[in-house]
N, C-alpha and C positions, 0 to 999 in steps of 0.2 A: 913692205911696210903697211899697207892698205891692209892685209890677211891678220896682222900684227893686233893691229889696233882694231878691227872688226874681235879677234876674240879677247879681247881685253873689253870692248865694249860688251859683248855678250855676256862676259863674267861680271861684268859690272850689276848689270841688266840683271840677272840672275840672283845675283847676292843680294840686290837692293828689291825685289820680289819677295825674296824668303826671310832676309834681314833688315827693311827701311828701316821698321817700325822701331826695332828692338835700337838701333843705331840711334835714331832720334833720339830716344826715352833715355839713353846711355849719356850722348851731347849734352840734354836740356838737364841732365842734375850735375853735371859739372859748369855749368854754365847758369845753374841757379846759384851752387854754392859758390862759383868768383861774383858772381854779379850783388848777392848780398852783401857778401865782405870789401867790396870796392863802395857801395852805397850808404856801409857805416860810416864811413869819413865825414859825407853829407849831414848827416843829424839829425833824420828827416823828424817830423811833426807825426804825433801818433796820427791825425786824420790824413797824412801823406802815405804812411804804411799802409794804412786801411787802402786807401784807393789804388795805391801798389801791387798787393795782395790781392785784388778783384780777381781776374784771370785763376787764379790758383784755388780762390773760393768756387769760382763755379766749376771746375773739377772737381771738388768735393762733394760738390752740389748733385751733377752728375749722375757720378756712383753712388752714394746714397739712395738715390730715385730709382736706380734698379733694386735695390736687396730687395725690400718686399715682396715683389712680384717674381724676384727670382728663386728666394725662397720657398717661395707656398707653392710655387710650379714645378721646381725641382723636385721637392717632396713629395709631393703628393702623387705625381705622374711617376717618378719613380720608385717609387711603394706599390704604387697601385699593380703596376706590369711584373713585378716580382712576386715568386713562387713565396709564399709564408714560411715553409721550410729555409729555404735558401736567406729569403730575407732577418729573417731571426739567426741563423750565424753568421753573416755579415754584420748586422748589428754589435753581436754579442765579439766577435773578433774587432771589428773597430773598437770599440769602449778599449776593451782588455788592451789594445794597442798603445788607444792614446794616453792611458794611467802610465803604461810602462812606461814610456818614451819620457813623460812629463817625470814621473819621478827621476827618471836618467838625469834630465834637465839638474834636476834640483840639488842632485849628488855630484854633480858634474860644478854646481857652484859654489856649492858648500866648502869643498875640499879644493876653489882656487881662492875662496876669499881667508879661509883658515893659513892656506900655503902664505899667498902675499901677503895679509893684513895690512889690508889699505886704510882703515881705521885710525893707524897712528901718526899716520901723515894729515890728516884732514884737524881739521879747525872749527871747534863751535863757537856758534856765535854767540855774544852776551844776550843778544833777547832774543825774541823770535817769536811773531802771533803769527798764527793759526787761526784755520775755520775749524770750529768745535764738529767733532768726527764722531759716526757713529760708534757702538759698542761692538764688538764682535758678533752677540747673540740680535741684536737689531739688525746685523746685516746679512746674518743667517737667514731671520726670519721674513727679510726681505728678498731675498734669492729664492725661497719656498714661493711668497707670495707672487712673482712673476713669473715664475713655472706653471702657473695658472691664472691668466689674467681676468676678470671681472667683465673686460670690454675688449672683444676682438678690434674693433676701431680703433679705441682708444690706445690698444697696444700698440699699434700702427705705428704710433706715432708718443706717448709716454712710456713710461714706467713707476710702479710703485716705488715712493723713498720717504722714509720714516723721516719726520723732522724735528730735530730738536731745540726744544726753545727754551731759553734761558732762564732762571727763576731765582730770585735773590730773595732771602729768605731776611725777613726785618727785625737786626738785634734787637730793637724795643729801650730803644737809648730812653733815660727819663729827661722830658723838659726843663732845665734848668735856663732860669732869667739871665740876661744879656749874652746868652751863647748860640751861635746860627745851629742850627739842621744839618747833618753832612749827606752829603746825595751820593751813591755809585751808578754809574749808568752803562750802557753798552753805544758806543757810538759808532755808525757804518763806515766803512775803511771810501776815501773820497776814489780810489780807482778800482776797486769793487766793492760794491756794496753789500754783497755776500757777505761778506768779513766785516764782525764784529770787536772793533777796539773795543778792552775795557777802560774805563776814563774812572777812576778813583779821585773823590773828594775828601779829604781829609777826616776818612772813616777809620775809626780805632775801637774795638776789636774789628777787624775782615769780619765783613755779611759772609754766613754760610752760603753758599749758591749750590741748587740742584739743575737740573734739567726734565723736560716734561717732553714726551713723545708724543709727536700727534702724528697722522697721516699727512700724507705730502704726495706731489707726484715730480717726477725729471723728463726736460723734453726729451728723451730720446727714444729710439727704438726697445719693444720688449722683443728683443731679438729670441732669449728662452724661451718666451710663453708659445711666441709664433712658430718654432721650432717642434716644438713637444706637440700643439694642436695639428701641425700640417702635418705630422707623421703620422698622430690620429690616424687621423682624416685618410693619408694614403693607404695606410694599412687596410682600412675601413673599405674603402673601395675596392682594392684586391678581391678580399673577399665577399664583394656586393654581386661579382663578375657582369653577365649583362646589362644588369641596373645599373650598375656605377659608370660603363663605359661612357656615355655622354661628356659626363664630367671628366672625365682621364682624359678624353680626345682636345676637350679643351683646355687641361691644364699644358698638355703639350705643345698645343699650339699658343700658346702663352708663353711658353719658355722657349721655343725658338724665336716668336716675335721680340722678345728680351735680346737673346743671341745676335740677332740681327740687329738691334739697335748698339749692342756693344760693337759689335766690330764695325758701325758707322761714328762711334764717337772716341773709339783709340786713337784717332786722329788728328783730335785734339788736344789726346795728355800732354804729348810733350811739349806744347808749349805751356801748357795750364800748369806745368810739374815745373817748369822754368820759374816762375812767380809765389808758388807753393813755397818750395825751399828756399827762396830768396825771403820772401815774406816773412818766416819761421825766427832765419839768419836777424834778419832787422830786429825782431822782438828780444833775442835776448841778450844776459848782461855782457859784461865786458869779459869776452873766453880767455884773457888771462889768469885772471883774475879767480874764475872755475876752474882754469886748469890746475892753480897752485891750490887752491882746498878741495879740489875731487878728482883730480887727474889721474890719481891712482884706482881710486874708486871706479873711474867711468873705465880704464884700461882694463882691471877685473872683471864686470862683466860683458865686454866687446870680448876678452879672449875666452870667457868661457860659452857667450854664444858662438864663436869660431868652431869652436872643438865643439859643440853639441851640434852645429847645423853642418861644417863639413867633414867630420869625420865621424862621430858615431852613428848619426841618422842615415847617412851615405854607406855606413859599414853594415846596420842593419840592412839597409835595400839589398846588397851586393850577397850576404848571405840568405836569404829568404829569394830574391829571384833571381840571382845568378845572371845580372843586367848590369852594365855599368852607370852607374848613377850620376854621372858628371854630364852623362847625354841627356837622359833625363830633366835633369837640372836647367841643362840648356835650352829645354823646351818652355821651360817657366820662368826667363828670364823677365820678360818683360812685366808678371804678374809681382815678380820682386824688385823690382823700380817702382812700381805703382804702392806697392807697401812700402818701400824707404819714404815713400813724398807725401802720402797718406794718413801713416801709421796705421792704420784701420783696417785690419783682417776682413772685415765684414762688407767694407769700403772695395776691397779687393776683389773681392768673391767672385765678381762678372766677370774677370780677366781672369782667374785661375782658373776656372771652369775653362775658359775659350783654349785658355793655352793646351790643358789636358785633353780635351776634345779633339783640337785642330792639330795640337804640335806630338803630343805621346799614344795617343790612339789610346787613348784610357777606355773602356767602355761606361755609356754615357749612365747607366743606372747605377753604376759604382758609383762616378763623379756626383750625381746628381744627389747622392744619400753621405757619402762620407765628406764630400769640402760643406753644406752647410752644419752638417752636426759638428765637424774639426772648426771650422770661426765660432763655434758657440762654444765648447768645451774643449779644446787642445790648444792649451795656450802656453808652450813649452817657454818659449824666453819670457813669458811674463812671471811664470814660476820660477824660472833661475833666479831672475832677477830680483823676486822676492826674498827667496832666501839670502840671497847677497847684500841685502838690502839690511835685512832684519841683523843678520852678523854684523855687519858693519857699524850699524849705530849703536850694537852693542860694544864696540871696540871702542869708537869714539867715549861713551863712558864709561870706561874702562870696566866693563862686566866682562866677566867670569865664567863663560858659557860652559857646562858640564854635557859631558854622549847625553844625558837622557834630552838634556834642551835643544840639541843640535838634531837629536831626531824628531824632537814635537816640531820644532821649525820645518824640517822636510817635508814631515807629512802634514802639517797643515797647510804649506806653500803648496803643496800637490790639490791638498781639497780646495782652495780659495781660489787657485786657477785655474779650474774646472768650471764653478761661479763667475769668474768674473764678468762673462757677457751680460751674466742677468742681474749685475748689480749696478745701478748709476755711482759715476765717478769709480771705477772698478779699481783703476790704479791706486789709487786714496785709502776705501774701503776693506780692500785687499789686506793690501800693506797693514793697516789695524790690527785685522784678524791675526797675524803672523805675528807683529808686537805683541800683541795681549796673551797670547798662550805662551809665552815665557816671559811677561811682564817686565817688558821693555816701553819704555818713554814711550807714547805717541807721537808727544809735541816736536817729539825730532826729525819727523818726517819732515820737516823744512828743511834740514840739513841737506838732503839729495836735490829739492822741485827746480835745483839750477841747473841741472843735466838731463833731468826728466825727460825733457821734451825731444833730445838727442837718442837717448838710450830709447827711449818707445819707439823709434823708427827703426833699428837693429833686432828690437825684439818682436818686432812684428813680422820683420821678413823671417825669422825663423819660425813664429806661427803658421807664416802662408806654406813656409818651406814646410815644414814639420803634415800642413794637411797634403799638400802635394803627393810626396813621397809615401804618406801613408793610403791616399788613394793607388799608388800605382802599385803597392805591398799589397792589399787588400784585392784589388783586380785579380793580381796573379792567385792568389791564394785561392777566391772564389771562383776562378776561371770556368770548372770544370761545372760546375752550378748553374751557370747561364747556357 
């Protein structure tokens, strides 16, 4: 009995060595999601969620504080130690990779929201405000403008965004004795101020209203710009050779110091992942109620990220390197938990990297050049899910999609997901671009922002999944280079 239970302890010992972590992070998002949906009953006070949600915020908080430093170290140290030969077809094969795959995405949603038409089950609503969204070619020219930022600092930590402000143009009513003035105004929405009501006074003919473009900035990461300079940069030193070594030896040591801080503070997600998705759960509306106007909606793109993230991307690994890719997969489990609680591919980065380092033996100049160029440009489920998106509320008004508009939707779903790092509000933004090239409603994008925040947690783990796999395709391919 004693021999019994000694190797029973051993295996225990053993698995919980190789698998704690991964078990934790497994427990604490089923244990986020019952402990939300038992909390809804409560009713809590929006300032009661806030202070709920803490633990979950400083997870985010976290990961965010590595990208930068892991970005420009990865980059740059791994450019640098790479042959220019070698590194210029790895480049040029990753790009070529990530279009293909991202377009697959995109055919792969097309032809499941055409098959189901989940469109005629959903339900518009009699009104719907919106925050007034940019134009397509405004958001182009804001994707250019952060591919080159102005302020390395300031990218750190901004981005450029065009802002549009509203401009009511004055019929020029004549003064006429004993009759008031009528006013239109824009009034700020009282639970975000972002959002402009318009408040109409008793104005007959409608004031024409334009919009006036000024510069703006958004707080977030210029994750593009900073992308595109550190590879400069790494390139740049490659060929600097002795001069440049200084600076390589320290970008190294930089990026293992990062290394080291991740894998002291994995040990915190799963509780901080516990509060995460409970916190999310509290926030939104009543999932009845979503389920009967998007339930068809939201089951369309969960199954076409199924089939894009386990069977074709698995299929392509399995033909290219004759590897079975479910082992693989297994190695980056834990990096795709931290994208379900996340959403944030770029949030992720510190743990996909550790996974493919420590768990699939990726070689590390591969990992160090393909996951942060894949968080910035290979955003496979975001691209499904636009196309899905843009059909869909074509259905709901009963439009009439003809082959030539179902391909401009493909391929501009493919271009706008390529951008989306470098655009603020990218989910928002995106979607625009995809409506306006077959001139589809914008204001309808209310119609999905109920599922939003569900559906981006699925479509990110197939972002994370989609860079993984393409780093470990990319490895084998260049193998013979290193």
């Amino acid at each position: 009995l004693s021999m019994t239970f000694l190797r029973v302890w051993k295996w225990v010992r053993a698995f919980w060595r190789q698998n704690g972590l991964l078990t934790l992070s497994m427990l604490s998002v089923a244990t986020g999601c019952l402990l939300g949906f038992l909390l809804r009953a409560l009713e809590l006070t929006e300032l009661e969620k806030q202070y709920f949600s803490f633990p979950g915020e400083l997870l985010m908080r976290m990961l965010k504080m590595l990208i930068l430093p892991l970005i420009t170290s990865s980059l740059m140290s791994g450019l640098a130690t790479m042959d220019s030969k070698a590194c210029g077809k790895m480049g040029m094969i990753t790009i070529t990779y990530y279009l293909w795959t991202t377009f697959m995405a995109v055919t792969v949603g097309i032809i499941l929201v055409v098959s189901i038409h989940p469109g005629a089950a959903a339900q518009k609503d009699d009104y719907s405000v919106g925050k007034v969204v940019l134009s397509s070619a405004d958001a182009l020219l804001d994707l250019i403008r952060n591919m080159f930022p102005s302020n390395l600092i300031e990218a750190s930590f901004q981005q450029y965004r065009t802002v549009l402000v509203p401009v009511v143009k004055s019929p020029g009513f004549p003064k006429i004795p004993g009759k008031s003035l009528s006013f239109i105004y824009f009034a700020p929405d009282d639970e975000n101020p972002e959002i402009h009501r318009p408040v109409f006074l008793e104005l007959t003919p409608s004031p024409e209203m334009t919009y006036r473009t000024l510069p703006g900035t958004s707080n977030e990461m210029n994750v593009l710009g900073i992308v595109i300079f550190s590879a400069t940069i790494g390139l740049l030193l490659g060929k600097m050779g002795e001069r440049g070594t200084p600076l390589v030896n320290v970008c190294q040591c930089l990026n293992e110091a990062v290394m080291k801080i991740v894998s002291m503070a994995v040990w915190y997600f799963p509780f901080g992942i516990v509060f995460l998705i409970a916190g999310k759960i509290l926030e939104m509306e009543d999932p009845s109620v979503i389920g009967q106007k998007l339930g068809l909606y939201a089951i369309t793109v969960v199954s076409g990220l199924v089939i894009h993230g386990l069977i074709l991307l698995p299929l392509l690994f399995v033909l290219i390197t004759k590897k079975n890719p479910f082992t693989f997969i297994q190695g980056i489990l834990q990096a795709l938990l931290i994208a379900l609680a996340t959403s944030s591919s770029s949030a992720t980065l510190p743990i996909t990297l550790k996974c493919l380092l420590e768990n699939n033996g990726i070689d590390r100049r591969v990992a160090r050049f393909v996951l942060p160029v894949g968080a910035t440009i290979n955003m496979d489920g975001t691209a499904l899910y636009e196309a899905v998106a843009a059909i869909f509320i074509a259905q709901v008004n009963e439009y009439d999609l003809d082959l030539g508009q179902i391909i401009t939707i493909s391929i501009t779903a493919t271009a706008a997901s390529i951008g989306a790092a470098g655009i603020p509000q990218s989910g928002l933004v995106t979607m625009v671009i995809v409506l306006t090239s077959v001139g589809l409603p914008t204001d309808d994008i209310t119609l999905i922002v109920a599922v939003d925040w569900a559906l981006d947690r699925f479509r990110t783990m197939t972002n994370v999944l989609g860079d993984a796999l393409a780093a470990g395709i990319i490895a084998h391919v260049c193998e013979k280079d290193f």
